[in-house]
C-alpha positions in Angstrom: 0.0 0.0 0.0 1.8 3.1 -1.2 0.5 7.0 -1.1 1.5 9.4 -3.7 0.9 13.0 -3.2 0.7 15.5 -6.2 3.4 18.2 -6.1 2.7 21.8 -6.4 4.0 24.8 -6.2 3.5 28.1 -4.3 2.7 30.2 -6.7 -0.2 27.7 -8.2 -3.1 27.7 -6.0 -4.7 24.1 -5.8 -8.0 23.7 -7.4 -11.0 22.7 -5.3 -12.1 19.6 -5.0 -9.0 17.8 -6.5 -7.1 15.1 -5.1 -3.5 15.6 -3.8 -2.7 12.4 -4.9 -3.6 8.7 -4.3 -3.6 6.1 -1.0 -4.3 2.1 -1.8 -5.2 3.3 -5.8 -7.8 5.4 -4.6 -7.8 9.6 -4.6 -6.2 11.0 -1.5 -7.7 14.2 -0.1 -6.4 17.1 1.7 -8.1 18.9 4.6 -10.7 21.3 3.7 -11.0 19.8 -0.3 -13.4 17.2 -0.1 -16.1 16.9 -1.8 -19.5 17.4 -0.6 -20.9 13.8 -0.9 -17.9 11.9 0.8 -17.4 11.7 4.6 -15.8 10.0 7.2 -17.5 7.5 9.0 -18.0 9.8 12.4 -19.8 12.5 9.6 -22.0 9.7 8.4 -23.7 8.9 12.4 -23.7 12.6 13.2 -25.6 13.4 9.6 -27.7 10.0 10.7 -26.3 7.6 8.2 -24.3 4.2 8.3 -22.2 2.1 6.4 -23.7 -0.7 4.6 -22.8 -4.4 5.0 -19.5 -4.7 3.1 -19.0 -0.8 2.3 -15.6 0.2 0.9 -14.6 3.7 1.0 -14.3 5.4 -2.4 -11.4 8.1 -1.2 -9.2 9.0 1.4 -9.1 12.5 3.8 -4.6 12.7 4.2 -4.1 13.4 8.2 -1.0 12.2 10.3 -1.8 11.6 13.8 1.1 11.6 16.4 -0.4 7.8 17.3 -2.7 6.7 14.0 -2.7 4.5 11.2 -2.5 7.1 8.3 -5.1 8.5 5.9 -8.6 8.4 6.8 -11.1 6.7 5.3 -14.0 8.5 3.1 -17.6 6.9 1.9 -19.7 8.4 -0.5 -23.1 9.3 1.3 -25.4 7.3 -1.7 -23.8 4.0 -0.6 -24.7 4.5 3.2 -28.1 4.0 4.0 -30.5 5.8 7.2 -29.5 4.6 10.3 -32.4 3.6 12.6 -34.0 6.6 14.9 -33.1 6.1 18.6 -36.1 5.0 20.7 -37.6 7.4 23.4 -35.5 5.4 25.8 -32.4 5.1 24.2 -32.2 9.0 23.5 -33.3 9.6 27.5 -30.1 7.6 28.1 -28.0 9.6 25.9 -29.2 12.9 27.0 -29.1 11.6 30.5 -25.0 10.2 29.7 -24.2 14.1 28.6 -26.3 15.9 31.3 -24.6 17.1 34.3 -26.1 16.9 37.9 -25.1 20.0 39.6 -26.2 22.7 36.6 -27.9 20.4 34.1 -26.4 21.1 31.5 -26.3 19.2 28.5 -22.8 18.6 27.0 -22.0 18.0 23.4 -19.8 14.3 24.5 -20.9 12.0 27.8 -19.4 13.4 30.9 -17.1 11.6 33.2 -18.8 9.6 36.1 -17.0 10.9 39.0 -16.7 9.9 43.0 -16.0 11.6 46.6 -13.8 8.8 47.1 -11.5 10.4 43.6 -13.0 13.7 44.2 -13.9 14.6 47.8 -14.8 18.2 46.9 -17.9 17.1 44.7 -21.1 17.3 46.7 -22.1 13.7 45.0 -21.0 11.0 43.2 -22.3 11.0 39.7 -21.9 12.9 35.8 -20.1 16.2 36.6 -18.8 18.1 34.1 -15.5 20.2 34.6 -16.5 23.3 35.0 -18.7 22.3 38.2 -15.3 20.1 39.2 -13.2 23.0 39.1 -15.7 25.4 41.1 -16.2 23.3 43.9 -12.7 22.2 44.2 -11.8 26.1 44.2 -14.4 26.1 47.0 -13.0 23.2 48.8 -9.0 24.7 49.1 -10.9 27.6 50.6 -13.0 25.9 53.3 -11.6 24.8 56.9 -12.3 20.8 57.0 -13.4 21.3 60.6 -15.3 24.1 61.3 -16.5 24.0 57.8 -16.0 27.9 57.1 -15.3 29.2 53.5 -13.1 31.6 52.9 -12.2 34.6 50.6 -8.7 33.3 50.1 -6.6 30.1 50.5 -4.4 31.9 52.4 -6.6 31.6 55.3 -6.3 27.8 55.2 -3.3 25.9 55.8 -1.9 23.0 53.2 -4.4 20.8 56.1 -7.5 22.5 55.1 -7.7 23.9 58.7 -8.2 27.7 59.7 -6.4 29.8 62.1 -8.1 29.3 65.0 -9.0 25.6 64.6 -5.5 25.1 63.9 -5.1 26.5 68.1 -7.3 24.6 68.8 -5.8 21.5 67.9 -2.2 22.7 69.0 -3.5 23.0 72.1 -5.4 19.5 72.6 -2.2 18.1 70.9 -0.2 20.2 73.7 -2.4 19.2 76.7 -2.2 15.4 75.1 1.3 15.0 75.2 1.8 16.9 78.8 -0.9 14.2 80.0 1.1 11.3 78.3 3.9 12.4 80.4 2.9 11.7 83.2 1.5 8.7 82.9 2.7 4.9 81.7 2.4 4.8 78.3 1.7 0.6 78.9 -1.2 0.8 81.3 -1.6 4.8 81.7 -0.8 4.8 85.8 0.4 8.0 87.0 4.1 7.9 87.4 4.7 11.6 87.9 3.2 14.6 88.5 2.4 17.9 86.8 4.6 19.9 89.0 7.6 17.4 87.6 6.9 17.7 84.4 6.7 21.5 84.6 10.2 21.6 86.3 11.7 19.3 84.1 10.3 21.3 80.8 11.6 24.8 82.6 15.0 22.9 82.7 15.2 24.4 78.9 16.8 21.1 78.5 14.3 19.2 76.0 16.0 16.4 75.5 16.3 15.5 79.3 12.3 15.5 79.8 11.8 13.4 76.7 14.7 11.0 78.2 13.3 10.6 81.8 9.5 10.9 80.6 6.8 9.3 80.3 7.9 6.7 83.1 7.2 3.0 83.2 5.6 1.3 86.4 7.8 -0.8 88.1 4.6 -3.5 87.4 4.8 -3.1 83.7 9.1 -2.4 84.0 8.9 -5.9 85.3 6.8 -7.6 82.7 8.6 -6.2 80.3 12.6 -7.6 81.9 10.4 -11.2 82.0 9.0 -10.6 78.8 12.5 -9.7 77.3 14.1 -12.9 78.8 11.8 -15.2 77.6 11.4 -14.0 74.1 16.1 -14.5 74.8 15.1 -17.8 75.6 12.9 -19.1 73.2 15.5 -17.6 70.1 18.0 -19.6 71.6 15.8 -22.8 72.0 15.3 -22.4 68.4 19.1 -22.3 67.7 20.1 -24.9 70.7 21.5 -27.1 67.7 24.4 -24.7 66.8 24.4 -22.7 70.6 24.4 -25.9 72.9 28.0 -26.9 71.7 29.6 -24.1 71.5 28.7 -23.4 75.0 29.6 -26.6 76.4 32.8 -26.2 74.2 33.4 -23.1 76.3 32.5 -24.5 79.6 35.1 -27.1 79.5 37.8 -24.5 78.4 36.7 -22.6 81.2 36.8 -26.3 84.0 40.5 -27.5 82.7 42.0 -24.2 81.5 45.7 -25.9 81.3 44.6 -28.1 78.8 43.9 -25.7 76.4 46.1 -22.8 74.7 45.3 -19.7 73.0 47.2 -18.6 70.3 47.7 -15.2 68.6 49.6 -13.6 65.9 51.0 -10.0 64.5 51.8 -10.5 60.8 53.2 -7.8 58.1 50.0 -7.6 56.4 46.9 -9.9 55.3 48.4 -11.8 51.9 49.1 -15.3 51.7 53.3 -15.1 52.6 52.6 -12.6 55.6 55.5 -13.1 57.7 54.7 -13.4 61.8 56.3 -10.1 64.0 54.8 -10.9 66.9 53.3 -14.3 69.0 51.6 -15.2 72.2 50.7 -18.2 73.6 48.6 -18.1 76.7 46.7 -20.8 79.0 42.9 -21.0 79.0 42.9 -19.0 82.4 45.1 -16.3 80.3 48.7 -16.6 82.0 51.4 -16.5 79.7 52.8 -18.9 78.1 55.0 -17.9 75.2 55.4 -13.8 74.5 57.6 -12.7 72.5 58.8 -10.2 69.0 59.3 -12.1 66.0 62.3 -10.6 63.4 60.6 -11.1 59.8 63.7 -10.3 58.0 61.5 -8.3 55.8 60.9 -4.5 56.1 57.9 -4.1 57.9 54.3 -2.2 55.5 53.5 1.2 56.8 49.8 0.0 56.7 50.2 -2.8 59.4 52.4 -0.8 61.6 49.6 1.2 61.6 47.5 -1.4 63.2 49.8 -2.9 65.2 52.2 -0.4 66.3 55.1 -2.2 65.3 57.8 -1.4 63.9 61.3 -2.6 62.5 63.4 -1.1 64.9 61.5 -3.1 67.5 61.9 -6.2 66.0 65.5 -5.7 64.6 66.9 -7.8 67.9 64.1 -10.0 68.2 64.3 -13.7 67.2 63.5 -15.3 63.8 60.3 -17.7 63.9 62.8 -20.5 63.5 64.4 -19.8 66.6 61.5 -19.5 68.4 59.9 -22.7 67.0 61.5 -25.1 69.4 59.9 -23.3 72.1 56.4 -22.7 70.6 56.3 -26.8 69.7 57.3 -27.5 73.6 54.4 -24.9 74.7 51.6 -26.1 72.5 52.6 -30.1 72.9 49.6 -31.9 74.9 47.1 -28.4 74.5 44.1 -28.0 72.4 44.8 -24.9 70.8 42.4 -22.1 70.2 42.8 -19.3 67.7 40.1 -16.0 67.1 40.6 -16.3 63.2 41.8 -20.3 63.2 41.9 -20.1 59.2 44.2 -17.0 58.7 46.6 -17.7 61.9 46.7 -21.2 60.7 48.2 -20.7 57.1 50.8 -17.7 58.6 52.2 -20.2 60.4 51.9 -23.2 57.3 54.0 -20.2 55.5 56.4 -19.4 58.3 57.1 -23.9 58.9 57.6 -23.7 55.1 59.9 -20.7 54.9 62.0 -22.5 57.5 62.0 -25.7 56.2 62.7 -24.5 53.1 65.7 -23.2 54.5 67.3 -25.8 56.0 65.7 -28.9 53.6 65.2 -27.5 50.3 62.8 -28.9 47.7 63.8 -27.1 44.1 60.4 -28.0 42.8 58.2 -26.5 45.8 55.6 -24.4 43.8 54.1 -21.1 45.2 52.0 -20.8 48.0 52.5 -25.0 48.4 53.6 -26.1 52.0 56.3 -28.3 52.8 56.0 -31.7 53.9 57.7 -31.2 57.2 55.4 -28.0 57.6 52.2 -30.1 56.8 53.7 -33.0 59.4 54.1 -30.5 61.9 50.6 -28.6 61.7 49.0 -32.2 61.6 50.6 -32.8 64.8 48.7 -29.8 66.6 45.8 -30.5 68.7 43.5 -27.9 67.0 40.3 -26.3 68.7 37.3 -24.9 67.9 37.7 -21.4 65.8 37.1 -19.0 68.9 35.3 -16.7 66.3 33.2 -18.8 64.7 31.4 -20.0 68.3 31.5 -16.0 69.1 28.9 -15.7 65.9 27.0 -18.1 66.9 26.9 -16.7 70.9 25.8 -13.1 69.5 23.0 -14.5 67.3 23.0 -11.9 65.1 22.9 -13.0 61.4 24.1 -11.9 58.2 21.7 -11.8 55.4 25.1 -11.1 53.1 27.0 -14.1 54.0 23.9 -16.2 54.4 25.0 -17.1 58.3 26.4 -15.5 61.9 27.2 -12.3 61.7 31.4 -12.6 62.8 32.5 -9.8 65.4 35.8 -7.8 66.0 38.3 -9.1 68.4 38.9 -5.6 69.8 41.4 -6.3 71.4 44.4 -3.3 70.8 45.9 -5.3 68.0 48.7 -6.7 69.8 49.1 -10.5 70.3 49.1 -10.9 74.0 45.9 -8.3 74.8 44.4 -10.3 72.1 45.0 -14.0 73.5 43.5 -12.4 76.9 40.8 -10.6 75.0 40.1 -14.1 73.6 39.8 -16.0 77.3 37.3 -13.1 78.0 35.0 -14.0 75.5 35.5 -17.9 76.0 34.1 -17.1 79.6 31.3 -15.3 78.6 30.2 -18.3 76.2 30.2 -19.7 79.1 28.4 -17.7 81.6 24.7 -17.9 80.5 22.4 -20.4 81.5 20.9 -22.8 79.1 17.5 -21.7 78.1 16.0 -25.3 78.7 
């Protein structure tokens, strides 16, 4: 289907009644030049005529909508035939579809049917037409919502359709309500102080202490709400006994035979996988010391951990090698369960350290990178290895993560040095231990 359009120019006006050109192989029509006896099919049911059974249209009117299908179609009127008269009802509907219920008027289309509920400054739900909308909607900015007064202006109304002195009204009930819910408890509204309290406390000009101390809680309802607290404690950790029951048994037997167990901690260069160890600890389960002591690295110490750690190479520059100190850390740990906060990082800084000193005195040439050395592999099997002390912390706090999809792990905050750390670790194996179960 193709349109062709007759070209002109300016200086030759078009004649009337002439096609512009041609849409589908029939003549194509500009606005305004259409013959008499063709129309569009909205012309034919205004002039009370419609299209016959099978009716094609003998020209085209050229029109671009923004959102259309083209040229519209034109019939000549001796093809159409009458349509039938409207009955009295039908016409009472169609008058009654275009008539408006505040100022009957009759409109030229049907009106919109309109609600409160869409519209709550229409006096009824039915036809409306705009010009009755937008009058009482003007009217409606301008009343007052409570007191029901109109006004000249909708100055004299707020943006909550209240007046001036409603709006005191209300600030003053709101003011008398709030003074009255200070002094009272807000669970089952005893009086807990008085209004010679309150008034001292607000002439304080210290908001923020009345709102802290007021309104008060009864000791009655204080009460139900400690036991009410506990129990709700108790029943989240009946539903998590599974994962919380070992972990505090685990800690209650650290805490019975603390020389049985050891807690380990470490102060490395940095985080990657050949950190090198610049300070250890070893400590009982009660906390005394058991090993404490610098470690020399042989490797310049990063800015960034001395930053955490505080140390520095000058303090270390004396200080032993890890394979100096390995004799004694092997007599120390042999016979103990040993506990580290972070078990898996700890763990492979000292995999890398046995390898590095291994690798020192029995070399294997074809040791790739970040592999451990038999003899370091032997030794770390050898270790009597504990529970991960952060791990069962998670699980003690309760608090999950919905980003790792389990416990929530905590800081050791313990001043980033290994011995305040190993002691900082005791702490928290002793409060593991200190609740009672919940059954």
């Amino acid at each position: 289907m193709t349109t062709r359009t007759r070209s002109t120019t300016d200086d030759t006006p078009p004649v009337p009644h002439q096609p512009v050109g041609t849409h589908d192989e029939r003549p194509l029509y500009a606005s305004g030049e259409v013959p008499d006896d063709l129309m569009t099919a909205a012309q034919l049911k205004e002039a009370g005529r419609r299209l016959t059974k099978g009716q094609k249209p003998r020209a085209y009117l050229k029109y671009k909508p923004k959102h259309g299908k083209g040229p519209v179609p034109l019939y000549h009127v001796e093809d159409t035939e009458r349509a039938r008269a409207l009955s009295p009802k039908q016409t009472a509907q169609k008058v009654a579809r275009r008539t408006c219920i505040l100022c009957t008027q009759v409109a030229d289309a049907p009106l919109w049917e309109r609600t409160r509920k869409e519209s709550p400054w229409l006096a009824a739900d039915g036809r409306i037409c705009q010009q009755c909308s937008d009058g009482a909607h003007e009217q409606w900015q301008r009343t007052c919502g409570r007191c029901r007064t109109t006004f000249r202006s909708r100055a004299s109304v707020d943006y909550s359709r209240t007046c001036g002195p409603c709006r005191a009204v209300l600030d003053h009930g709101q003011d008398l309500a709030r003074r009255l819910s200070l002094r009272h408890c807000p669970e089952c509204l005893t009086q807990t102080a008085t209004r010679e309290q309150i008034e001292a406390a607000a002439a304080d000009d210290l908001p923020h202490r009345l709102y802290a101390h007021y309104p008060r809680t009864c000791g009655l309802c204080r009460a139900e709400q400690k036991k009410a607290a506990e129990e709700a404690g108790r029943a989240y950790e009946r539903e998590r006994w599974d994962e919380l029951g070992p972990v505090r048994q685990w800690a209650r037997q650290v805490v019975a035979a603390p020389e049985r167990y050891a807690v380990l901690d470490t102060e490395t260069t940095g985080l990657e996988w050949d950190a090198k160890v610049v300070e250890i600890s070893v400590t009982d389960g009660a906390g005394n010391i058991l090993l404490n002591t610098l470690v020399n690295p042989r490797t310049p110490i990063p800015r960034e951990a001395r930053s955490i750690h505080g140390i520095s190479d000058d303090d270390v520059r004396d200080a032993l090698s890890f394979s100096m100190i390995l004799p004694e850390l092997t007599r120390v740990l042999a016979g103990r369960r040993i506990i580290i906060y972070n078990a898996e990082y700890d763990t492979r800084v000292l995999a890398h350290e046995l390898t590095r000193h291994h690798q020192e005195d029995n070399p294997i040439p074809d040791l790739r990178r970040m592999e451990r050395h038999p003899a370091a592999e032997e030794w770390m099997r050898n270790q009597q290895w504990s529970r991960c002390a952060m791990l069962a912390y998670a699980v003690h706090r309760g608090e999950w993560s919905d980003y790792w999809d389990g416990w929530a792990w905590a800081p050791l905050n313990g001043g980033h040095r290994a011995l305040a750390d190993c002691r900082k670790v005791v702490q928290r194996i002793k409060e593991m231990a200190a609740p009672p179960d919940p059954f």
